[in-house]
C-alpha positions as CSV (number, residue, x, y, z in Angstrom):
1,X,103.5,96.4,96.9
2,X,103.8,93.1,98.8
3,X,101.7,92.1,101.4
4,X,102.3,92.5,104.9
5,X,101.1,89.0,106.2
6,X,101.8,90.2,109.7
7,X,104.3,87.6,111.3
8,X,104.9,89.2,114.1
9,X,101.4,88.5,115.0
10,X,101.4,84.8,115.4
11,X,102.5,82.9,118.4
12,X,105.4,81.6,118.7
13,X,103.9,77.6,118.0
14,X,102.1,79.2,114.9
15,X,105.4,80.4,113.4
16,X,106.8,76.9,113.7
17,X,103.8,75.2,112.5
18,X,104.1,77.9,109.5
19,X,108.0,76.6,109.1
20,X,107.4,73.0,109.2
21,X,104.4,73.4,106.0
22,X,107.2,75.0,104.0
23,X,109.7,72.9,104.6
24,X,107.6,70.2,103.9
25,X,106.9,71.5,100.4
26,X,110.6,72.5,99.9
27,X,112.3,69.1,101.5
28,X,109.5,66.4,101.9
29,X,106.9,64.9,103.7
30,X,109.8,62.7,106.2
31,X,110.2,66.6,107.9
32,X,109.4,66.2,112.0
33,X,108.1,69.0,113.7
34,X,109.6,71.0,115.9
35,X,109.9,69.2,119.1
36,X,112.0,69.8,122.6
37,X,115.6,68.6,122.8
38,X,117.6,67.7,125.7
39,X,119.2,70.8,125.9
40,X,116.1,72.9,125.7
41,X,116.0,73.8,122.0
42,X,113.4,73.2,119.5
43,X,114.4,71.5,116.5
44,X,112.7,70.3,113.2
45,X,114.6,67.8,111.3
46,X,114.6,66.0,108.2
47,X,116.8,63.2,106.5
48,X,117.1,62.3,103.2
49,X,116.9,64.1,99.5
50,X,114.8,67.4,99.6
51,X,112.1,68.1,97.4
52,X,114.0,71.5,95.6
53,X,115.7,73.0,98.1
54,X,117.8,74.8,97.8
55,X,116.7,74.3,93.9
56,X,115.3,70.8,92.4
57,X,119.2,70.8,90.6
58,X,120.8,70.4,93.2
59,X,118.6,69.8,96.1
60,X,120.0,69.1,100.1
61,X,121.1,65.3,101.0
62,X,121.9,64.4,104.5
63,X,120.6,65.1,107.4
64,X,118.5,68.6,107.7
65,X,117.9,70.9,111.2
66,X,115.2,73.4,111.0
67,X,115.4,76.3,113.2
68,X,112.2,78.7,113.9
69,X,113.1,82.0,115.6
70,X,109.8,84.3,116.1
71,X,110.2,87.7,116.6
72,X,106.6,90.0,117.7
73,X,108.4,93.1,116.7
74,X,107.2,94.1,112.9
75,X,110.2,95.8,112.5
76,X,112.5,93.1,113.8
77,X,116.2,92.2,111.7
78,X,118.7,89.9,111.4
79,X,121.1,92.6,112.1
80,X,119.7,93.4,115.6
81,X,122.8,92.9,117.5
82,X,120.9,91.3,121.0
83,X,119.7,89.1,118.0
84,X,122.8,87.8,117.0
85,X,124.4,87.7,120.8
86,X,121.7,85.1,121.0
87,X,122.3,83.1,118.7
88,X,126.0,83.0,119.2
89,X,125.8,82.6,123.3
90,X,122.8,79.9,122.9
91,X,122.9,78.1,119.0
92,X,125.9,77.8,118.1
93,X,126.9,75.7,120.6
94,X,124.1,73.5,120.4
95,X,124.6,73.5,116.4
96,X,128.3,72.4,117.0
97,X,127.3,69.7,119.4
98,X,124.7,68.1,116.9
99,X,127.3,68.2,114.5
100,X,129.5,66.3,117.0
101,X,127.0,63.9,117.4
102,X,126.3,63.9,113.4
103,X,122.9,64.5,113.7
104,X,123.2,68.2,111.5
105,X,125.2,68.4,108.4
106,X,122.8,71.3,107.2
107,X,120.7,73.9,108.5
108,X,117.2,76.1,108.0
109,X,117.1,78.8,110.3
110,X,114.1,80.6,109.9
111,X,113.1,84.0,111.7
112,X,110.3,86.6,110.7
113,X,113.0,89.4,110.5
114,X,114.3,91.3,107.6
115,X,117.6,89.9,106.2
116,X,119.8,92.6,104.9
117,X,122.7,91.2,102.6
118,X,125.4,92.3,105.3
119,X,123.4,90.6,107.9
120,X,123.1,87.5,105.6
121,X,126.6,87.0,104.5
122,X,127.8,87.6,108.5
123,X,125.5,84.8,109.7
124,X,126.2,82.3,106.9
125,X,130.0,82.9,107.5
126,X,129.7,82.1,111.1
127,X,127.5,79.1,110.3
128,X,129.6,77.9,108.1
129,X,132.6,78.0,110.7
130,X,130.8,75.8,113.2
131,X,131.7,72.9,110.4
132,X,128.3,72.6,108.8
133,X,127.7,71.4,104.6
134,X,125.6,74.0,104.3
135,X,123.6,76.9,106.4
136,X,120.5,78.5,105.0
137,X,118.8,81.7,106.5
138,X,115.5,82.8,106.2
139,X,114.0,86.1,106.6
140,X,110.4,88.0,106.2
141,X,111.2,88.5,102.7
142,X,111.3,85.0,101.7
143,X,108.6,83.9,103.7
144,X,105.8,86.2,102.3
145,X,107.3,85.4,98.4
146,X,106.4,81.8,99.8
147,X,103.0,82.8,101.3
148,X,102.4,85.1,98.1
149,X,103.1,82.0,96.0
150,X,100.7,79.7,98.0
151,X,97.5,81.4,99.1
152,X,95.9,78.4,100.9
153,X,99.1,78.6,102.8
154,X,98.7,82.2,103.7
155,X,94.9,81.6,104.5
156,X,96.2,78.9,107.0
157,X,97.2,81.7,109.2
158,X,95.6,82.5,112.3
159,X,95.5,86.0,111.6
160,X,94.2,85.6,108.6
161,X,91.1,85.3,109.6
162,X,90.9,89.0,111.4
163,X,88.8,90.9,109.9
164,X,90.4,94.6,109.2
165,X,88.8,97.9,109.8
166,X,89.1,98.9,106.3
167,X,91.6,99.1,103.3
168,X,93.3,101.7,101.9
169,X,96.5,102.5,100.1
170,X,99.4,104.4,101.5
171,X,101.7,105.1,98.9
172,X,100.0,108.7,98.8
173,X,101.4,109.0,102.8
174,X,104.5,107.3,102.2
175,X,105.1,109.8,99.1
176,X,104.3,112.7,101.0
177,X,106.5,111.9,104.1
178,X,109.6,111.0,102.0
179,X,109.1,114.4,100.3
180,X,107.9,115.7,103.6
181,X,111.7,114.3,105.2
182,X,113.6,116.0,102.5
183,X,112.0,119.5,102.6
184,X,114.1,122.4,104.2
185,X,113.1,125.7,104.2
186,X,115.8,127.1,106.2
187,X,113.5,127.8,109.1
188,X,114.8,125.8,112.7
189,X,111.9,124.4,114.3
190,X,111.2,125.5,117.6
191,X,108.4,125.0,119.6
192,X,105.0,125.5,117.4
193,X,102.6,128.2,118.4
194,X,99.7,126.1,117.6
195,X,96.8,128.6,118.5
196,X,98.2,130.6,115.8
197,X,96.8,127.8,113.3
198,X,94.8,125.3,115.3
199,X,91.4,126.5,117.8
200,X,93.1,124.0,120.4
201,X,90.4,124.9,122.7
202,X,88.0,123.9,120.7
203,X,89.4,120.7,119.7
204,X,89.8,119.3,123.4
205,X,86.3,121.1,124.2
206,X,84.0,119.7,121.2
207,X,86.4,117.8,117.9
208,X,87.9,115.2,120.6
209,X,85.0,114.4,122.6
210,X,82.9,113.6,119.9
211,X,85.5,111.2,118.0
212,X,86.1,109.3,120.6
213,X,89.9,110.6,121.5
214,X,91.1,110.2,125.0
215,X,92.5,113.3,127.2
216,X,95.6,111.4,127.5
217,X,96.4,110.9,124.5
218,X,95.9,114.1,123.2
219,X,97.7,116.1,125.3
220,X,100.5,113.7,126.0
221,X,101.2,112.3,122.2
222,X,99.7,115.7,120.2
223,X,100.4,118.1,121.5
224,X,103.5,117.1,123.4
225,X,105.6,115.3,120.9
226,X,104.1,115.7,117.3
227,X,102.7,119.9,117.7
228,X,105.9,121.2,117.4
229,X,106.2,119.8,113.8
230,X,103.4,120.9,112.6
231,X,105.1,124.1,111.3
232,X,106.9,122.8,109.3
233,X,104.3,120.6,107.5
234,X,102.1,123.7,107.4
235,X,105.3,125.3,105.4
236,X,105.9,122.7,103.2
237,X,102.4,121.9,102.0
238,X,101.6,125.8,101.4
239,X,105.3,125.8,99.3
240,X,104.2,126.6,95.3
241,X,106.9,123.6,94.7
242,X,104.8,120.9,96.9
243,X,101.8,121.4,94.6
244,X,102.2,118.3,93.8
245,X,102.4,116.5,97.6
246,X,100.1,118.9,98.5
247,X,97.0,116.9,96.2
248,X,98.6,113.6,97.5
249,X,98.0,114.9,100.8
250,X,94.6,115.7,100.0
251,X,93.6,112.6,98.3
252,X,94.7,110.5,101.1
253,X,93.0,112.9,103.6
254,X,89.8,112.5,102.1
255,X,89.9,109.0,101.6
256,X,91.0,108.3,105.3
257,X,88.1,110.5,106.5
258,X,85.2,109.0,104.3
259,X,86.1,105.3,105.3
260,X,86.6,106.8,109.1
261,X,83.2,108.0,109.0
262,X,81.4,105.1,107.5
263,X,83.4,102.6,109.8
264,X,84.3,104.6,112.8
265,X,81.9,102.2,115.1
266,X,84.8,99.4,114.6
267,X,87.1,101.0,116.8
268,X,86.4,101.4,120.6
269,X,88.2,105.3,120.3
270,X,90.1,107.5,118.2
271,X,93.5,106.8,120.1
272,X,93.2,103.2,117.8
273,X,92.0,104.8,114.9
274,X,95.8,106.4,115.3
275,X,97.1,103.0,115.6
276,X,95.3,101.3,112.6
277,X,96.5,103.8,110.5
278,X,100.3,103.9,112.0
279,X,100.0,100.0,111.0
280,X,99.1,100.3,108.2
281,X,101.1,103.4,106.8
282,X,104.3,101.6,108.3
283,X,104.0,98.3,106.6
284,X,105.8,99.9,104.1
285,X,109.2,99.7,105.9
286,X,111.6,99.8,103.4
287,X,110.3,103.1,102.0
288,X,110.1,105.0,105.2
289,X,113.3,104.0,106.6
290,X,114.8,106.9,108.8
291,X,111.1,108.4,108.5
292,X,108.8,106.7,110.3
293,X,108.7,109.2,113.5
294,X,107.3,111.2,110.7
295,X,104.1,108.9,110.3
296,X,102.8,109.6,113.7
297,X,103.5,113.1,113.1
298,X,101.6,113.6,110.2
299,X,98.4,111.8,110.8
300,X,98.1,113.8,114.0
301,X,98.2,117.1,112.2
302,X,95.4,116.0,109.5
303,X,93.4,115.0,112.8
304,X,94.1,118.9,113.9
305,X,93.6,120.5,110.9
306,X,90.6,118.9,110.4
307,X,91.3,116.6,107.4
308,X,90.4,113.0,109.0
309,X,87.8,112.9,112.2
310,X,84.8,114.6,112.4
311,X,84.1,118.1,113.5
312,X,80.5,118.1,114.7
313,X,77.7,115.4,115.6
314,X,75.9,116.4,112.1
315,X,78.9,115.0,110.4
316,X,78.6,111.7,112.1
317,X,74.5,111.6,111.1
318,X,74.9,112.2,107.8
């Protein structure tokens, strides 16, 4: 699985500074920051014969504008359509007008968003008609191969140096809620009884007092938006065919609660707990596309059913 370097994270001088040090090492040393221009932009440039890019066979000659575009959405995309407004109401112009002035025969844009072919192939057309040599676009998939490939690089980060909670793989969640997504056993979901199943009395009384988990939360994210599905995740892990999801459940439950126990005191309350491990379970995007309402909904029942946070003070002591 590839790392999650968290883009979205940085500021938006960090995600420059993170632009210019690759261009550097795929153009040359002559590349100038990013720097204001008269008519507001931010532009890195460089002139001359690049390093290998695009390759080291045929590498870019002429005169280079770099283009940084951060985005502090992780789930951000090229194909976002205010996205692409933008850059047609407020770049292209000033993209034609450096051309004009023949200051741009080709361009870098780089943005931490994921670049889908269709998006790809719309933008570079469109670049392409503004009367550029060549036009280059850069998404979150190219930038981690390029931290991936450079670790010094990637330790260069600011958020690099946050320490995290604790680790743990996913891919047991992620397996479960694509099977999870799938599942239909004919019954329509309607609101979910959940004293029938769940002592909700006892967990606002005693489970979410002592883990930490705020009234608010509870009542207004549980119970009121991810409750109602918990029938049918009852259903499908008690279905003879989910044997198999159901011990993927399992295994991951238990591993979330042992490393919640040990390391519980790095959280300020259990409503970031739920956070932590949304991040983290979500950072495989591609895999839970159309399914990540699903995340949310599934962590909360294992917090219900008892499978991840404690259920008594002994548990914490021991």
């Amino acid at each position: 699985m590839r790392r999650d370097f968290r883009l979205y994270e940085l500021s938006d001088d960090d995600f420059e500074d993170l632009c210019v040090k690759i261009s550097v090492d795929w153009l040359g040393k002559a590349v100038t920051p990013f720097a204001p221009g008269p008519d507001g932009g931010r532009d890195g440039k460089f002139t001359g014969t690049a390093n290998c890019f695009p390759s080291s066979a045929e590498p870019l000659k002429g005169k280079v504008v770099l283009q940084a575009k951060h985005a502090a959405s992780p789930i951000a995309s090229y194909s976002d359509r205010p996205f692409q407004r933008k850059l047609k109401n407020e770049e292209y112009p000033r993209i034609k007008k450096l051309i004009k002035d023949e200051m741009c025969e080709h361009y870098i844009l780089f943005a931490n968003r994921n670049l889908t072919g269709g998006a790809e192939k719309k933008l570079h057309k469109e670049l392409m008609n503004l009367g550029l040599q060549s036009a280059h676009i850069i998404g979150t998939g190219r930038l981690d191969v390029e931290l991936e490939g450079n670790p010094s690089l990637a330790q260069s980060l600011p958020n690099a140096r946050d320490a995290q909670p604790f680790t743990f793989q996913p891919d047991d969640i992620v397996e479960v809620i694509t099977a999870l997504h799938a599942y239909s056993d004919g019954h329509i979901d309607e609101a979910f009884d959940s004293a029938q199943s769940f002592d909700t009395i006892s967990i606002k009384a005693k489970k979410n007092p002592i883990n930490g988990l705020s009234k608010e939360f509870y009542e207004q994210v549980i119970e009121a938006e991810s409750m109602l599905h918990f029938g049918r995740i009852e259903r499908f892990l008690k279905n003879p065919r989910n044997d198999e999801f159901r011990e993927l459940y399992h295994d991951a439950a238990d591993e979330l609660k042992q490393k919640l126990i040990v390391e519980r005191d790095q959280f300020p309350d259990f409503d970031r707990v739920f956070t932590f491990l949304y991040d983290k379970v979500q950072s495989q995007r591609d895999a839970l596309k159309g399914k990540r309402r699903l995340v949310s909904i599934l962590l909360h029942y294992m917090y219900c059913n008892c499978d991840i946070g404690v259920k008594s003070e002994d548990e914490l002591a021991a």
